[in-house]
N, C-alpha and C positions, 0 to 999 in steps of 0.2 A: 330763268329761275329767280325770281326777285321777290318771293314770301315762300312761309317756312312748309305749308304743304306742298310745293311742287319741290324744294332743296329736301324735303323727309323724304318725297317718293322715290326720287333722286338716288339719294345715299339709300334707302330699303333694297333696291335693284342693287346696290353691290353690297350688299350685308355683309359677307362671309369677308370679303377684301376689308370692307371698314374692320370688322371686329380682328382681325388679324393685324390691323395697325393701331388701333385706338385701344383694343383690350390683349395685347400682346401672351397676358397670364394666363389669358383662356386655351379652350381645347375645343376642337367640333366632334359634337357626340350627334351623330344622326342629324336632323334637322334644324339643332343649337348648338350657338358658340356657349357654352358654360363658364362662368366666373365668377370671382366672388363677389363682388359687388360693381356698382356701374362708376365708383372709380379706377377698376382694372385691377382688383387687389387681386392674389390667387383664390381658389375655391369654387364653391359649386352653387352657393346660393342664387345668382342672375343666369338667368337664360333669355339668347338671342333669339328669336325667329330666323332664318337665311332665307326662305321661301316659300310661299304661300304655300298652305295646306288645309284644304280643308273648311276653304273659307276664308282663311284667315291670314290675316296681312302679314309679308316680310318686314323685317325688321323693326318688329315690336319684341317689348322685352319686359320679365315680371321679374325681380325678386322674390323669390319663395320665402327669405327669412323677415322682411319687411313691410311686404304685399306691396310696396310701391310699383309700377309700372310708365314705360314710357315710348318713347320714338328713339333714333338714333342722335338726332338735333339733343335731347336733354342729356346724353352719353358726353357732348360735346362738350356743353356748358359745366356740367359737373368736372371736367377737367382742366378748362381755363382757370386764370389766376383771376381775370376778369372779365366774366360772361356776359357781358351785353350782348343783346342778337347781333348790333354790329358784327363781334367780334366773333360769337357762333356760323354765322353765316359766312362771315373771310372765312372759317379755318373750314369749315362743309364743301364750298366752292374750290376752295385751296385742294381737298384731298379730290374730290372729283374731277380736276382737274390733270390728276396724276395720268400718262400713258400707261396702254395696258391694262385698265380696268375692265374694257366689253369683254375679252378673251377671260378674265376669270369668270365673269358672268355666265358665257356662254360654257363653261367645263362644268359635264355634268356627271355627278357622282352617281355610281351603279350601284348602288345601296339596296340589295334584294334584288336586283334584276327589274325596277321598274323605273319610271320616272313619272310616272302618273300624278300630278300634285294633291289628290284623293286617295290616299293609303289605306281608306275606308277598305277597297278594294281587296287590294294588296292583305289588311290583315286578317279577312276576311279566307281565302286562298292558304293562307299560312294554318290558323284554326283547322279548316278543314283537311288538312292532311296530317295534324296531330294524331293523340288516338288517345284513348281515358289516361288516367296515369296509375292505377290501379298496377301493382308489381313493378314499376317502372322507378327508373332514379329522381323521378318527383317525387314522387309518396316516400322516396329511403329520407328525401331534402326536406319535406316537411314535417315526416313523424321525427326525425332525427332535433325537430325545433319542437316536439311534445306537441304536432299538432293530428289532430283526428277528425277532422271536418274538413269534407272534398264536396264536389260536387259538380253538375256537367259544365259549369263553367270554366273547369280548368282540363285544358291539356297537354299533354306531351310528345314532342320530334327528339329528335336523338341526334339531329346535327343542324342548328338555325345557323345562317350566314351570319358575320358581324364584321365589322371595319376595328380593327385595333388602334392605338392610338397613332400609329405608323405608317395608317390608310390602310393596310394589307386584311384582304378579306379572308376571314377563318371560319371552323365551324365549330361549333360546342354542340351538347344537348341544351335542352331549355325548358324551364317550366313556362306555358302559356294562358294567359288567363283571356277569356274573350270579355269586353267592354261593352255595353248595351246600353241603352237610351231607356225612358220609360215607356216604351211602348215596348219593349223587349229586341229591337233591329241592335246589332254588332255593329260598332263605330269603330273599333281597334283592335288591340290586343298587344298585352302589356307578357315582354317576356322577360325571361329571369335566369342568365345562363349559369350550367350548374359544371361546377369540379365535379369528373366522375369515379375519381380515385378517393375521396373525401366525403362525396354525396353531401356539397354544400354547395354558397355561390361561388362562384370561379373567381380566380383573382385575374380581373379584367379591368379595365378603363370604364365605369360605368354599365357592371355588369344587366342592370333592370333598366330596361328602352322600350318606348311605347311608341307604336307605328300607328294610326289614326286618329282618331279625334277623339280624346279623353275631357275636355273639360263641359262641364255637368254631368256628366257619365260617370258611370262606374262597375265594377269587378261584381257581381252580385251574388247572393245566396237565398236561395228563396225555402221555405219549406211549403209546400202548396200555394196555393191564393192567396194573393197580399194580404197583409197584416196590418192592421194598426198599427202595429210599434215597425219602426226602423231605426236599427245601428246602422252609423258611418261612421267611417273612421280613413284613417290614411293607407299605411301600408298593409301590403296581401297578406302578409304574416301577422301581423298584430290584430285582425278582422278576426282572420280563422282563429286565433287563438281564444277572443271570445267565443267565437262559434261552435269552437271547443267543448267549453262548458255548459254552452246553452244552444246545443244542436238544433232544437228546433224555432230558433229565432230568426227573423230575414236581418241580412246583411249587406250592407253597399260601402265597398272598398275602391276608395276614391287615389290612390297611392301618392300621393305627394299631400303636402300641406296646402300647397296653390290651390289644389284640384278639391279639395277638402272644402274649401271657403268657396269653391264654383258650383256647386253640386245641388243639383236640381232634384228635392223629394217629390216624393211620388203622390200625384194628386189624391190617394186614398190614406195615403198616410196622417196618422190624429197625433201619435207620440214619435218625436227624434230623438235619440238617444244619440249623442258626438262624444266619441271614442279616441277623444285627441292625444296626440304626444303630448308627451312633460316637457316643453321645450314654450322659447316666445313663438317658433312659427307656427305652432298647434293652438298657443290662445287666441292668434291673428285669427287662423284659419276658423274656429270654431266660433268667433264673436262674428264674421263676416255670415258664415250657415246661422247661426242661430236668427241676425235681422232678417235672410229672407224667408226662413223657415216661418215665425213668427208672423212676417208679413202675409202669409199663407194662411193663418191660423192654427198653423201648428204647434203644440205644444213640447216646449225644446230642456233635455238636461243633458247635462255636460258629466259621462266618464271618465276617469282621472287614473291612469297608472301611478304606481309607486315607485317605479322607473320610468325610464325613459318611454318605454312601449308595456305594450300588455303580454308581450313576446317574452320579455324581459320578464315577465314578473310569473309567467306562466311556468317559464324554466325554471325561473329560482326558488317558487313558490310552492310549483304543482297545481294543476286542477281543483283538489278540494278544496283548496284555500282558494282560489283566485275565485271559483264559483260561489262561495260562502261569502268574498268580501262584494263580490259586484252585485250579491242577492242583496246583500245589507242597504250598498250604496241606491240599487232601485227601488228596493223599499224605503225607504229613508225619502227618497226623492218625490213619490208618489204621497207620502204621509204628508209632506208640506207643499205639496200642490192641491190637497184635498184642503186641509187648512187656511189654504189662500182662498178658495173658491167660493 
């Protein structure tokens, strides 16, 4: 191993070992070590890869609240006092070096009962044995957030497996949203386990976890045959909660910030409308969709909660207002697009 892709590939094959000595603040949720950033602080911003899925390579890593991304090799350097690759490469070589690293590798977590590294499969299998959520403790979890826009993309099980933060596999109910490509084929499915004494999220470790391939993808709503216009936005809740008010608009719930800025519109698509959080990782994510939207020829405006989310502003506000202010906001937006023209 004497250059920095074969020491990456290296340290990628013990992902989980590395992040459990170099990011010690983290936790493994499903697939990612989570942390707060790629100096090892606590929190949830950075996520690890541990093993390919999907395509896609172990031990890469994104910050969500940054957009930075990287290898395990820059995890290293951001930790030295003085990172020369010299000195990157001693300490990569140094941990690879450790006994007992192939026996982590080889311990394989029964996370749903597969090991398939195409969970495509997997959440595919999960979907189908859901069932609408219609009278069910999804519809209590959603209308209980004032939202009233469902549709077949979402369903409901009554007891999803999950690994607690203790390793110990449990079961909750769950809301499940199926993930689609644009040709309309299921890549995942994002679940949402629910308190059923509360009819809210549960108080879990990470209760919202996605099992297949979500980036460019997303959660969708369609009302017939595509539309010109499409909202995206981040999370399930703050999408519907538009959809709310404007039932019959199409919708693409991208649930993270990451996945917000990865998000592939849909070739019929003329107008995007980005439904971003009030936060810096919603300006990231909405400035990164905007240049490829754009690059598309799509014509792109930017949503803006009064809070944090449109969830927020939906509850505190109510429907007639949140409808009244977002009519204003797209007409407004459309008056100085016709004026540029």
């Amino acid at each position: 191993m004497n250059n920095a892709s074969e020491i990456s590939r290296a340290l990628a094959e013990q992902a989980e070992a590395f992040c459990r000595s170099w990011l010690p603040a983290g936790r493994k949720i499903g697939n990612y070590w989570i942390v707060g950033n790629k100096h090892g602080d606590p929190g949830r911003s950075l996520a690890v890869r541990l093993k390919q899925s999907a395509g896609r390579k172990p031990g890469k890593w994104v910050d969500h609240a940054s957009a930075e991304h990287g290898d395990l090799l820059d995890i290293i350097a951001e930790q030295l006092p003085s990172p020369t690759w010299q000195a990157v490469f001693s300490e990569a070589r140094r941990f690879l070096g450790q006994p007992g690293l192939r026996s982590i590798q080889n311990t394989v977590e029964q996370n749903g009962g597969t090991t398939n590294p195409d969970r495509s499969a997997t959440a595919r299998r999960l979907l189908a044995i859901g069932r609408p959520i219609q009278a069910t403790l999804a519809e209590r979890y959603l209308r209980n957030r004032g939202i009233t826009r469902f549709g077949p993309a979402l369903r409901y099980h009554h007891g999803v497996y999950f690994r607690d933060e203790t390793g110990q596999r449990r079961q909750l109910p769950a809301l499940l949203a199926a993930i689609t490509d644009n040709a309309g084929n299921v890549t995942g499915c994002n679940r949402t386990w629910l308190d059923p004494s509360r009819s809210c999220v549960a108080s879990i470790t990470e209760p919202k976890r996605v099992i297949g391939n979500l980036a460019g993808n997303a959660v969708r709503f369609q009302h017939g045959s595509g539309s010109d216009d499409l909202i995206a936005g981040e999370g399930l809740e703050t999408v519907l909660s538009i959809g709310t008010v404007f039932p019959l608009l199409d919708l693409a719930a991208c649930l993270t910030a990451n996945h917000l800025g990865q998000f592939i519109p849909p070739e019929h698509t003329k107008r995007l409308w980005i439904a971003r959080d009030n936060d810096d990782a919603g300006a990231t994510a909405a400035q990164l969709l905007r240049q490829r939207a754009e690059d598309l020829g799509i014509a792109v405006f930017d949503l803006m909660p009064v809070r944090n989310d449109f969830n927020d502003d939906l509850r505190e506000d109510g429907d007639i207002a949140l409808r009244a202010r977002l009519q204003s906001d797209i007409e407004n937006a459309l008056t100085v697009q016709q004026a540029k023209a």
